[in-house]
FIKOLZA-1660 file (N, C-alpha, C; in steps of 0.1 Angstrom, whole numbers, plus 5000, padded with zeros to 4 digits):
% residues 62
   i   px   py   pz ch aa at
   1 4966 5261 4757  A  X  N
   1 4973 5249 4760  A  X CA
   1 4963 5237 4761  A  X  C
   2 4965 5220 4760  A  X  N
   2 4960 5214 4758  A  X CA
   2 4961 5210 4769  A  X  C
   3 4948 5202 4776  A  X  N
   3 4946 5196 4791  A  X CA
   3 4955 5184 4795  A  X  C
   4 4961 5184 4804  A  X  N
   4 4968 5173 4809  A  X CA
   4 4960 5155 4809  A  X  C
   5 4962 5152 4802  A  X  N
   5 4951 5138 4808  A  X CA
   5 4953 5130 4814  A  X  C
   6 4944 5123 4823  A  X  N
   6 4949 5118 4835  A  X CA
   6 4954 5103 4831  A  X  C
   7 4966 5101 4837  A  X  N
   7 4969 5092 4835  A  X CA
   7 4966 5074 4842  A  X  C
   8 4968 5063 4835  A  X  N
   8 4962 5051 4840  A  X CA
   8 4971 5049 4858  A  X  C
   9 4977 5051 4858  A  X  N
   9 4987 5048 4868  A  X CA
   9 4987 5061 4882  A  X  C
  10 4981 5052 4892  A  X  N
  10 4981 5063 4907  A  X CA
  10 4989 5052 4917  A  X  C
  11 4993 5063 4927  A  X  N
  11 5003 5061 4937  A  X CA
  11 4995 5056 4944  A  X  C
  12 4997 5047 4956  A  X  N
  12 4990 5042 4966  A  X CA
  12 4993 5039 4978  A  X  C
  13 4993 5038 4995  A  X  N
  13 4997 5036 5005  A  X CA
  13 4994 5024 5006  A  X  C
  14 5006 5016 5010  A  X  N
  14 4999 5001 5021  A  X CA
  14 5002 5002 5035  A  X  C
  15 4997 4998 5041  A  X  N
  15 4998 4992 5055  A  X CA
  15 4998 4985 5062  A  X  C
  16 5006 4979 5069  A  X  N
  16 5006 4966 5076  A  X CA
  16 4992 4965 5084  A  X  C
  17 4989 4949 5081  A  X  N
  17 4977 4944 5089  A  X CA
  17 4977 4940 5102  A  X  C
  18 4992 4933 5101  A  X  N
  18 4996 4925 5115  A  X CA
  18 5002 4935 5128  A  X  C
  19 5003 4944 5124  A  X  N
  19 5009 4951 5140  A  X CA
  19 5000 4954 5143  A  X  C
  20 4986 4960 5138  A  X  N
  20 4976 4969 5151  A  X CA
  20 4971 4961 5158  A  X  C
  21 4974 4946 5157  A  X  N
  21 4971 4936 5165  A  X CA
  21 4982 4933 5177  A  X  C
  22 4991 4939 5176  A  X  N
  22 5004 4939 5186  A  X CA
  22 5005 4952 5191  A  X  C
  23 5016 4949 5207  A  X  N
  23 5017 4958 5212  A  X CA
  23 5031 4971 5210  A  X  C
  24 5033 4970 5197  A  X  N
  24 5044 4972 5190  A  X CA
  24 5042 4985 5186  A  X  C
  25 5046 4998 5193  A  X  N
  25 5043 5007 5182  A  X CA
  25 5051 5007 5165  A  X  C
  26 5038 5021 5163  A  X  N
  26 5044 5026 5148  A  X CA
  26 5034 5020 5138  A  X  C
  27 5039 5027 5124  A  X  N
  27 5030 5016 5116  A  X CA
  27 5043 5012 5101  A  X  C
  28 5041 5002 5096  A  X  N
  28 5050 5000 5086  A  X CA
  28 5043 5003 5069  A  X  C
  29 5043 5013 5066  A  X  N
  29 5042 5019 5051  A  X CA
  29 5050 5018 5044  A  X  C
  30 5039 5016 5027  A  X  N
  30 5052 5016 5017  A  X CA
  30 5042 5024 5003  A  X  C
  31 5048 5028 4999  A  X  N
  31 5039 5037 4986  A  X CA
  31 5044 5032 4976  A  X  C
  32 5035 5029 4967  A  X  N
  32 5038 5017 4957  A  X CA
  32 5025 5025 4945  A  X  C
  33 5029 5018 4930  A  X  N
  33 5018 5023 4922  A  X CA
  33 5008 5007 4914  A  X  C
  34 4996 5016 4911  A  X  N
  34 4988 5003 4906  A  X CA
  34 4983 5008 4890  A  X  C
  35 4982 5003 4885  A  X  N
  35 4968 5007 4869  A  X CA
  35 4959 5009 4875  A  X  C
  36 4948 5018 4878  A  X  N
  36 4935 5019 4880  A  X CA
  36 4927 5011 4870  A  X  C
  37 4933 5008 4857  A  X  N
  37 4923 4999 4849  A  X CA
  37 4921 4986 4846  A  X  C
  38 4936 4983 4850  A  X  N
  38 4936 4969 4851  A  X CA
  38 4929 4960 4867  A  X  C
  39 4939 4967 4882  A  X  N
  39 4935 4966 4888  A  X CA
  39 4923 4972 4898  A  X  C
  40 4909 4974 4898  A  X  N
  40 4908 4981 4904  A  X CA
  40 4902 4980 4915  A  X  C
  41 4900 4965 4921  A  X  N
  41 4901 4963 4937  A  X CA
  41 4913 4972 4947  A  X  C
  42 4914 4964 4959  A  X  N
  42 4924 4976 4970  A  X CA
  42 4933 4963 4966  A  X  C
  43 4949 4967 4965  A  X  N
  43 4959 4957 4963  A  X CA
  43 4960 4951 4976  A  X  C
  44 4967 4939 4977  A  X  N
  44 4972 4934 4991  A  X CA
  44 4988 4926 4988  A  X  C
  45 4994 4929 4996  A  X  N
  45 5007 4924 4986  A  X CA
  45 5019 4920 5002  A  X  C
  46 5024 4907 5004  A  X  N
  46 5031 4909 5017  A  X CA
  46 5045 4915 5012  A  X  C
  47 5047 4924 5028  A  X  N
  47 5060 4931 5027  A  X CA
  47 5068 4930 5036  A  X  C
  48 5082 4936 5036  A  X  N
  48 5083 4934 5048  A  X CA
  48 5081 4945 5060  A  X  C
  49 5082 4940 5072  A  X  N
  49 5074 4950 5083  A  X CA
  49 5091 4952 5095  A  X  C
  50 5101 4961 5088  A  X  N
  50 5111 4965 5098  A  X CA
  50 5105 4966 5116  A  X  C
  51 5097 4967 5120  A  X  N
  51 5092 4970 5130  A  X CA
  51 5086 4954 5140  A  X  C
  52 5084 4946 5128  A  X  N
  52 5083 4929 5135  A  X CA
  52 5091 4922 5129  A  X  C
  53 5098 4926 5125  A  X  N
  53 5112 4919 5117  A  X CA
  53 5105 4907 5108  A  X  C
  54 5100 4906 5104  A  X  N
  54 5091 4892 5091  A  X CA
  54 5085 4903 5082  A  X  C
  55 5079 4893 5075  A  X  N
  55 5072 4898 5062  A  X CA
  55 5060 4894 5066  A  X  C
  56 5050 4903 5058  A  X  N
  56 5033 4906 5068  A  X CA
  56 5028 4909 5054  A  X  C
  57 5015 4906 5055  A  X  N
  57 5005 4916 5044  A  X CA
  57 5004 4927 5049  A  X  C
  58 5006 4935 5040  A  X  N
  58 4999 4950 5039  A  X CA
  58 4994 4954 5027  A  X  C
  59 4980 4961 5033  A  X  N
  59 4967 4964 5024  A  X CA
  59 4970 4978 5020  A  X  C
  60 4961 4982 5009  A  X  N
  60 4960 4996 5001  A  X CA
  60 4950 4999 5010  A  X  C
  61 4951 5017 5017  A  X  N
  61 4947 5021 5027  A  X CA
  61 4941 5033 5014  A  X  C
  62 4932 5042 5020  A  X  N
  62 4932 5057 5010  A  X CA
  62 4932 5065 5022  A  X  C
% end
């Protein structure tokens, strides 16, 4: 059988920036995918954060 090759595209976590600065528990995650070749800085992308009711940046965590 022929080897699987790895493909351009991986799964990634974000997480909110703005709550570990509040006294709010929890954290607000979202798993989202990137190009490793196109992009290959950490993404940053605002989402929304059910937990502070607004939309917040959340960063690509590993």
């Amino acid at each position: 059988m022929a080897k699987k090759a790895k493909g351009n595209r991986i799964q990634v976590i974000m997480e909110c920036t703005e709550q570990k600065t509040t006294d709010i528990p929890g954290t607000s995650r979202y798993i989202t995918t990137k190009n490793r070749k196109n992009t290959t800085e950490r993404l940053e992308l605002k989402k929304y954060n059910p937990n502070l009711k607004k939309v917040t940046v959340h960063k690509e965590i590993k």
